[in-house]
C-alpha positions as CSV (number, residue, x, y, z in Angstrom):
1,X,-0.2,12.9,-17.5
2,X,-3.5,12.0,-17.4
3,X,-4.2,8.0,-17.2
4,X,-6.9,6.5,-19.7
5,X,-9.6,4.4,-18.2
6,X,-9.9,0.5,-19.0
7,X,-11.4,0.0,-22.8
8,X,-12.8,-3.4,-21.5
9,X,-14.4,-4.8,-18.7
10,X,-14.4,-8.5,-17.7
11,X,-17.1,-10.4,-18.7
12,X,-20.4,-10.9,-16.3
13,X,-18.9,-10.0,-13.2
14,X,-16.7,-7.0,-14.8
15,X,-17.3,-4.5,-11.9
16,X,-15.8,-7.0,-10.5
17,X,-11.9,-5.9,-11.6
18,X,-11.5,-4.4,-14.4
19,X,-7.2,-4.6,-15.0
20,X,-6.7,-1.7,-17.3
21,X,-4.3,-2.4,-20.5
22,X,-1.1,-1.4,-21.5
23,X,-0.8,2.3,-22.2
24,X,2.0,1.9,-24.8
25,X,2.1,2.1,-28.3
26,X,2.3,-1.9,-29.2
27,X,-0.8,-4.1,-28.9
28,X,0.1,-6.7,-26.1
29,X,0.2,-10.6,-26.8
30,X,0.1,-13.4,-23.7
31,X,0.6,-17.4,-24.0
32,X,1.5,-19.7,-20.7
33,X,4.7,-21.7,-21.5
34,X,6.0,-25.2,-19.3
35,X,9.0,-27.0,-20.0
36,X,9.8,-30.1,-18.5
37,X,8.0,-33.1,-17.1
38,X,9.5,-32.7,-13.6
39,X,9.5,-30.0,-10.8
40,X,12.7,-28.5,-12.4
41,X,11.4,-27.6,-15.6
42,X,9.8,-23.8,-15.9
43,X,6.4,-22.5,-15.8
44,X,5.8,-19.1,-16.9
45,X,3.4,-16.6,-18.7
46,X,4.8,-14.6,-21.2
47,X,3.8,-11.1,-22.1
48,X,4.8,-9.7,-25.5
49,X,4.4,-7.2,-28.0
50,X,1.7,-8.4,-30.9
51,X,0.1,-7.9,-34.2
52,X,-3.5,-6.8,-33.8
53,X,-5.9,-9.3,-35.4
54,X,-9.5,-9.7,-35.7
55,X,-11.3,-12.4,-33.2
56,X,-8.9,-11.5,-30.1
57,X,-9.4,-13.9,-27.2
58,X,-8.6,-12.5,-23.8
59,X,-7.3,-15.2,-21.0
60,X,-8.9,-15.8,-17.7
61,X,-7.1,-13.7,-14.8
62,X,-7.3,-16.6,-12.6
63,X,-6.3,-19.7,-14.7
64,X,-8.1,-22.4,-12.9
65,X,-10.2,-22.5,-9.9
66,X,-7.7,-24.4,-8.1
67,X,-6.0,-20.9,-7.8
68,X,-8.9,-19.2,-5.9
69,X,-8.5,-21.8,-3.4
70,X,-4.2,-21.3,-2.9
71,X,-4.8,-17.8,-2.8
72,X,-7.6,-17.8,-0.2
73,X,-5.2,-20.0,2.0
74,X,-1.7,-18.8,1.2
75,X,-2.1,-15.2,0.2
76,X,-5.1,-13.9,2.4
77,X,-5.2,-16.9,5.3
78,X,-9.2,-16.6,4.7
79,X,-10.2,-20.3,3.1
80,X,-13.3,-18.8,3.3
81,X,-12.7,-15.9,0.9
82,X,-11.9,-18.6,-1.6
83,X,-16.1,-18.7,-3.0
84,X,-15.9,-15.5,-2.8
85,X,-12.8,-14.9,-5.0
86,X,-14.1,-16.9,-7.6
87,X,-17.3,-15.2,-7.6
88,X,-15.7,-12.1,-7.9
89,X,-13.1,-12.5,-10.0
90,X,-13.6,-16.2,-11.9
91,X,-14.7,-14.4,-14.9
92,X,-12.5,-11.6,-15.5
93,X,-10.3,-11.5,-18.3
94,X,-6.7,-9.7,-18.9
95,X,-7.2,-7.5,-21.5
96,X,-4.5,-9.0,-24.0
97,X,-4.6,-11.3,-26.5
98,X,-4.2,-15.1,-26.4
99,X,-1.5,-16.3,-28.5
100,X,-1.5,-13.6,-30.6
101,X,1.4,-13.3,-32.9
102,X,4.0,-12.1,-32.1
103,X,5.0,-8.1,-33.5
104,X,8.5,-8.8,-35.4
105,X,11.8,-6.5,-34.2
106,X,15.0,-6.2,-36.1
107,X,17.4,-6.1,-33.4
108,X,15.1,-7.7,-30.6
109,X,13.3,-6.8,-28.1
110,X,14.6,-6.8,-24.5
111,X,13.4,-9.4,-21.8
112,X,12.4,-8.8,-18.2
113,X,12.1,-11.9,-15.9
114,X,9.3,-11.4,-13.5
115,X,9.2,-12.8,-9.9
116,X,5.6,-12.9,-8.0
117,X,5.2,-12.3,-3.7
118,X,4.5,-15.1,-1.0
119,X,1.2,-16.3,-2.1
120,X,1.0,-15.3,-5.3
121,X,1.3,-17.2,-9.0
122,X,2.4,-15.7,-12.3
123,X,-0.8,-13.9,-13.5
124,X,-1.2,-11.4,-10.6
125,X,1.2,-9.2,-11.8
126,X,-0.5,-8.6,-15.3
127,X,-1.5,-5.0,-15.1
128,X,2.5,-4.3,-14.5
129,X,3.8,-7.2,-16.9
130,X,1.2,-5.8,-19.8
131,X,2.3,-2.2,-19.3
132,X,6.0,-2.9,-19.8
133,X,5.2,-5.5,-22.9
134,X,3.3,-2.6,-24.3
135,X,6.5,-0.4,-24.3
136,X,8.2,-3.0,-26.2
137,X,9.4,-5.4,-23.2
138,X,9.1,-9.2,-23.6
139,X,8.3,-10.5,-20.0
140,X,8.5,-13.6,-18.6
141,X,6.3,-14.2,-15.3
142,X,7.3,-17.2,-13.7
143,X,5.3,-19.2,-11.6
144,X,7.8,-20.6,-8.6
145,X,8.0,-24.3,-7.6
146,X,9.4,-23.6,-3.9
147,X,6.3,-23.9,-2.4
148,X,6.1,-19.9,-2.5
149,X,2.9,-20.0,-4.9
150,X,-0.2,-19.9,-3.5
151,X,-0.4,-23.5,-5.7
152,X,1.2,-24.8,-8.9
153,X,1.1,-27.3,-10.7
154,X,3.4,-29.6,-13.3
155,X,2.5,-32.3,-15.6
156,X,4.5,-35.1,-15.8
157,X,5.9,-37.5,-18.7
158,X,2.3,-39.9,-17.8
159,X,0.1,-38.5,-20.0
160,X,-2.7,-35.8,-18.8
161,X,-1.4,-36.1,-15.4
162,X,-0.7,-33.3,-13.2
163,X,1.4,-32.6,-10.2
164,X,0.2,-30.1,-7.8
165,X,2.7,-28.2,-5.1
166,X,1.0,-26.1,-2.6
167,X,1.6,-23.4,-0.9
168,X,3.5,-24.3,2.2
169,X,4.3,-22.5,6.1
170,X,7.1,-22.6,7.6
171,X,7.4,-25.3,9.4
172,X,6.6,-25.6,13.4
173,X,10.0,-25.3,15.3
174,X,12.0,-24.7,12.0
175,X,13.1,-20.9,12.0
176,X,11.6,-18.6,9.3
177,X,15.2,-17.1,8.0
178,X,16.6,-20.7,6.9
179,X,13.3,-21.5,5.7
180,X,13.2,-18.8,3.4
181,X,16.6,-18.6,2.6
182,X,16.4,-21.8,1.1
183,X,13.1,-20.3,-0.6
184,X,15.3,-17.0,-2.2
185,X,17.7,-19.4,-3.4
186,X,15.6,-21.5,-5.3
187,X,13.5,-18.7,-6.4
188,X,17.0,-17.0,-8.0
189,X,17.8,-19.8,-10.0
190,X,14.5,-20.4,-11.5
191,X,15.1,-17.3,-12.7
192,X,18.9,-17.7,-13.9
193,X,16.8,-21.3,-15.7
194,X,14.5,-19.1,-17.5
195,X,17.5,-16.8,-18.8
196,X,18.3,-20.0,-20.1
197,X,15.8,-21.3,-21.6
198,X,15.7,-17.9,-23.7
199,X,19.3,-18.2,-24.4
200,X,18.6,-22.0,-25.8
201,X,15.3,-20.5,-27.8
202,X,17.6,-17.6,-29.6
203,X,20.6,-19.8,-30.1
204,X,18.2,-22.1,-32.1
205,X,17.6,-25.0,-29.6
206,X,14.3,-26.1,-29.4
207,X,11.9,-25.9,-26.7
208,X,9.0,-28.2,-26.7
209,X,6.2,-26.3,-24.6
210,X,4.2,-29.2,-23.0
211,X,1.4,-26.9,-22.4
212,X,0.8,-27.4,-26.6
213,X,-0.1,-23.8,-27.2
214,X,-0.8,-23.0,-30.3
215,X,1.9,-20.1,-30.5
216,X,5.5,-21.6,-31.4
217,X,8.5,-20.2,-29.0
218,X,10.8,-20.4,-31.5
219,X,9.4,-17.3,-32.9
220,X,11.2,-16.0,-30.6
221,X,14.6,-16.4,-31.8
222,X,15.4,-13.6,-33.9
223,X,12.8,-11.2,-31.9
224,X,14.9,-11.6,-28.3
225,X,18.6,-9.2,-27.8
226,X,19.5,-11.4,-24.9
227,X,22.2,-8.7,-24.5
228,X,19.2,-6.3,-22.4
229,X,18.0,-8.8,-19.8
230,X,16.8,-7.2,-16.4
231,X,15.3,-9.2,-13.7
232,X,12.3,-8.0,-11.3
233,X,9.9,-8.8,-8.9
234,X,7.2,-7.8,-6.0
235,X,7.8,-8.8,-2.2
236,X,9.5,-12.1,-1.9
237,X,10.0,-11.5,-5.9
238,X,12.1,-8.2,-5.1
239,X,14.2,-10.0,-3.2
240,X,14.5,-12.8,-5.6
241,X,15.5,-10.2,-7.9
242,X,18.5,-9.0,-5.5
243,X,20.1,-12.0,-5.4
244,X,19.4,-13.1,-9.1
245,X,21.7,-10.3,-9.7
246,X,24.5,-12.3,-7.9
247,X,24.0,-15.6,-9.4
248,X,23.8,-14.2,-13.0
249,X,25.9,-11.5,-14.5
250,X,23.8,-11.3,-17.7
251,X,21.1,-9.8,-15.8
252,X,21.6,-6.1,-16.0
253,X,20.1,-4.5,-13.4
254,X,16.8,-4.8,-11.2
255,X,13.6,-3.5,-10.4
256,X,12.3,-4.4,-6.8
257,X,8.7,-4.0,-6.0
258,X,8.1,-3.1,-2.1
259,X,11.1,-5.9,-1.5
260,X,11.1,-8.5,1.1
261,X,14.6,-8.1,2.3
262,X,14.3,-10.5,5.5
263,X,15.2,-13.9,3.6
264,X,18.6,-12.4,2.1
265,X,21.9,-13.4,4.7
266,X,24.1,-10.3,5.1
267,X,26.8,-11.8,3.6
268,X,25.0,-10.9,-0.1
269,X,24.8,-7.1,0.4
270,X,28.7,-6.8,-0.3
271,X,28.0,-9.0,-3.5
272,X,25.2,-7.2,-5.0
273,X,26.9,-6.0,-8.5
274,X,24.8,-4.3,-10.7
275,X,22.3,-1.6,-9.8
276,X,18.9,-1.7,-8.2
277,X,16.1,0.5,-8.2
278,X,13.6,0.1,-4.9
279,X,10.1,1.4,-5.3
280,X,8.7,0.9,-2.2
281,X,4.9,1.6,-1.0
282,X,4.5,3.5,1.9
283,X,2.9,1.2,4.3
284,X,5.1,-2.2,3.9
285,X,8.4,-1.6,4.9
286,X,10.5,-1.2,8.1
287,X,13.6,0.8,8.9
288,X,15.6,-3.1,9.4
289,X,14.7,-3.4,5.9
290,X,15.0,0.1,4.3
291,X,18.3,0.3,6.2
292,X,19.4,-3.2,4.1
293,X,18.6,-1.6,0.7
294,X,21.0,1.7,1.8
295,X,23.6,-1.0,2.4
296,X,23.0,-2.2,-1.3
297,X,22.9,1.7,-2.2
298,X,25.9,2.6,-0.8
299,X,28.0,-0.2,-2.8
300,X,26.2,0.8,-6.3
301,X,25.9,4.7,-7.0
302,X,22.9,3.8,-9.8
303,X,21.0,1.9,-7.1
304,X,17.8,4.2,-6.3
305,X,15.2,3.7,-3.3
306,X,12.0,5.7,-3.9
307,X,8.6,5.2,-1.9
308,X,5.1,5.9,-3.3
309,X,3.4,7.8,-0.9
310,X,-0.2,6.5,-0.5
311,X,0.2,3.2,-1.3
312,X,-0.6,-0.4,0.7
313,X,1.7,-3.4,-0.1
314,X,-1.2,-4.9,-2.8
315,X,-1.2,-1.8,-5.0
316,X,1.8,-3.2,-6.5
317,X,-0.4,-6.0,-8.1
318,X,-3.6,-6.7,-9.9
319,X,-5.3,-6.8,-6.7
320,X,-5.2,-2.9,-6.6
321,X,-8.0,-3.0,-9.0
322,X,-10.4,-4.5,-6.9
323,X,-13.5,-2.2,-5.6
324,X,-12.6,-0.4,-2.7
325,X,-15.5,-2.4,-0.4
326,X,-14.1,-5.8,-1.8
327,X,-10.2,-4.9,-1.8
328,X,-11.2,-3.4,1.6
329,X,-12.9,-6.9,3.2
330,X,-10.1,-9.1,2.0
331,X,-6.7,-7.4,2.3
332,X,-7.9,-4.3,5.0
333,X,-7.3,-0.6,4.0
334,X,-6.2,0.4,1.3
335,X,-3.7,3.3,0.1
336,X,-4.7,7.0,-0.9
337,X,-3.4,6.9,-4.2
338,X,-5.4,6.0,-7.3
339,X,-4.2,2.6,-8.7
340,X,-3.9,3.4,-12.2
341,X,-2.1,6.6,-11.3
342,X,0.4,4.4,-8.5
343,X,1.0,1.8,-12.2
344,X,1.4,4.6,-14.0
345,X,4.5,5.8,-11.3
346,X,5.8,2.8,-11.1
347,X,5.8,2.0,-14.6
348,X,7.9,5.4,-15.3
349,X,9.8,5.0,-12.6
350,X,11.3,1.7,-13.9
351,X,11.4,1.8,-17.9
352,X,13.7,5.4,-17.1
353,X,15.9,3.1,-14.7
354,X,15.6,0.2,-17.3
355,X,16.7,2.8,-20.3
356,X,19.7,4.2,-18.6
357,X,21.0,0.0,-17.5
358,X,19.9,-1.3,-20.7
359,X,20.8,1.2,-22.7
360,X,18.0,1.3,-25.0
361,X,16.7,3.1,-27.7
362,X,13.4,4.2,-26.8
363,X,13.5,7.5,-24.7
364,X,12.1,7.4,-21.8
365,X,14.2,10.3,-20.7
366,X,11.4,12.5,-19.9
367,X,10.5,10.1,-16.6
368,X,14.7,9.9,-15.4
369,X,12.8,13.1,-12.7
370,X,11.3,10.3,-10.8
371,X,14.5,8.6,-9.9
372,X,16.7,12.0,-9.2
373,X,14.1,13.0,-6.6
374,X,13.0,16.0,-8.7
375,X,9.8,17.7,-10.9
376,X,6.6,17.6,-9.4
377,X,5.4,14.2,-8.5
378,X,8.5,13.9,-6.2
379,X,9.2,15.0,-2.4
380,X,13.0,15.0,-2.7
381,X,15.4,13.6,0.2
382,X,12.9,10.8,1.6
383,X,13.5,9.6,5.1
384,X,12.7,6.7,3.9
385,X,15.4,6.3,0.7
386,X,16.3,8.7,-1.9
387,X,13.1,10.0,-2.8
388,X,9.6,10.1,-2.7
389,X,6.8,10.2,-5.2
């Protein structure tokens, strides 16, 4: 299918990046949500389906420019990209719209919770997040507190004051496994909190968002079927994903972006009990960590491992839309494949998967090809994993 071009650019330096918008059929509405005063509330942008209106405002890409310095440090290890950064992408916009109200939905929609990667923070994912929102997902994109996040931030009960948690190494003599064990861990259960705090929203609790957005969660209450809840991520997100899976069985299934597998202890895999689908790229992963997601494979007969040929670890996030020379001087080459044809797979590849666990409606049928390892964007029988595309 062919892929349409962006409708809008971003702002003065739009050549910039230029993240294209959801290609389904609802209009996509953002907000940023917190709850809690302390490092053990939530913090998470949510992506939803919307009502057109007149006026849309379109939020920044990069929130604040605090961001563009985490990311320099954490994601890239360049401080000195971090002017850079902002000069090239401090203006662009996410082509959605800014509290916009929320598109009513007798029987609810379903909800996706949305781990980022090492380095990253919950608007670098919005090209994917926007995609699935447009198809009638509601997506949560959490922003982690483990010191994953390239930086983050919480405000507590003082008022106007702000907390700040940088990204953080792993410590000198401390060995990277229990490090990022303990990571995982955390990760998982901000994610089982967020189930939560949908749960409390659609059960009628209320949910104070300190943020004081002008968009009210508890619209959400009759718009949610909590029964459809899948979990995803990218990188140390896919993993996150995994073993969110174990800790809560109302999540469904998963989608796992080019996974992280290292930080997961073996004694999980046996655990795992719902199925997974891996889309891998081609460049990132290694037979260690290929050969743990056949272990999860082999205890779930709906778990699927496909790899995009063409594709470099970053093509799995916004970044993927940078120009080739400035994608190129930041994060080194870059894959083959056409970004918004490599969204485009991946996006089909996971709302067939997310049909068949969730049992929805909507028919996405037509893509179920790209997990069975047949029709012709697929290389069947993958050394790699079940397929390829």
């Amino acid at each position: 299918d062919p892929v349409s071009p962006p409708r809008r650019g971003c702002g003065s330096m739009g050549a910039m990046l230029a993240l294209p918008p959801g290609q389904g059929p609802h209009q996509v509405g953002c907000t940023d949500v917190m709850v809690g005063h302390t490092r053990q509330g939530l913090f998470l942008r949510l992506f939803y389906p919307c009502l057109s209106r007149a006026g849309v405002v379109e939020p920044l890409w990069i929130p604040r420019p605090e961001y563009c310095g985490g990311l320099a440090d954490a994601a890239l290890g360049r401080r000195w990209c971090s002017p850079l950064l902002r000069m090239a992408t401090g203006s662009c916009k996410v082509p959605v719209s800014w509290n916009g109200p929320l598109k009513p939905r007798s029987g609810g929609y379903p909800l996706i919770i949305f781990s980022h990667g090492l380095g990253a923070f919950r608007t670098l994912y919005s090209s994917i997040c926007s995609e699935l929102a447009s198809r009638g997902f509601v997506v949560a994109a959490l922003e982690h507190r483990d010191h994953s996040a390239a930086t983050t931030y919480f405000c507590t009960a003082e008022a106007g004051t702000e907390e700040w948690i940088p990204f953080q190494r792993v410590p000198q003599g401390q060995k990277e496994f229990y490090f990022r064990n303990k990571q995982v861990h955390q990760r998982a259960q901000e994610c089982v909190r967020a189930l939560r705090l949908f749960q409390d929203i659609a059960g009628g609790r209320s949910a104070p968002n300190i943020l004081h957005q002008a968009w009210d969660l508890s619209v959400l209450k009759d718009n949610l079927d909590l029964t459809k809840v899948a979990v995803m991520g990218h990188s140390f997100g896919g993993v996150t994903a995994v073993l969110a899976l174990v800790k809560e069985p109302s999540f469904r299934c998963a989608v796992a972006l080019d996974a992280w597998m290292f930080p997961l202890e073996n004694l999980l895999y046996p655990e795992v009990p719902k199925p997974v689908l891996f889309i891998n790229t081609e460049k990132f992963q290694t037979p260690e960590s290929v050969a743990k997601m056949k272990r999860l494979s082999s205890r779930n007969s709906q778990t699927r491992i496909v790899t995009m040929l063409g594709t470099v670890h970053e093509d799995q996030t916004d970044f993927a839309f940078l120009p080739g020379k400035l994608f190129s001087r930041i994060f080194g080459k870059r894959g083959t494949l056409e970004p918004h044809r490599a969204l485009a797979i991946t996006s089909r590849a996971a709302l067939a998967f997310l049909q068949r666990h969730l049992e929805l409606e909507e028919d996405f049928a037509q893509w179920d090809e790209l997990l069975e390892g047949v029709g012709d964007s697929v290389v069947p029988d993958s050394p790699l994993g079940r397929s390829r595309l």
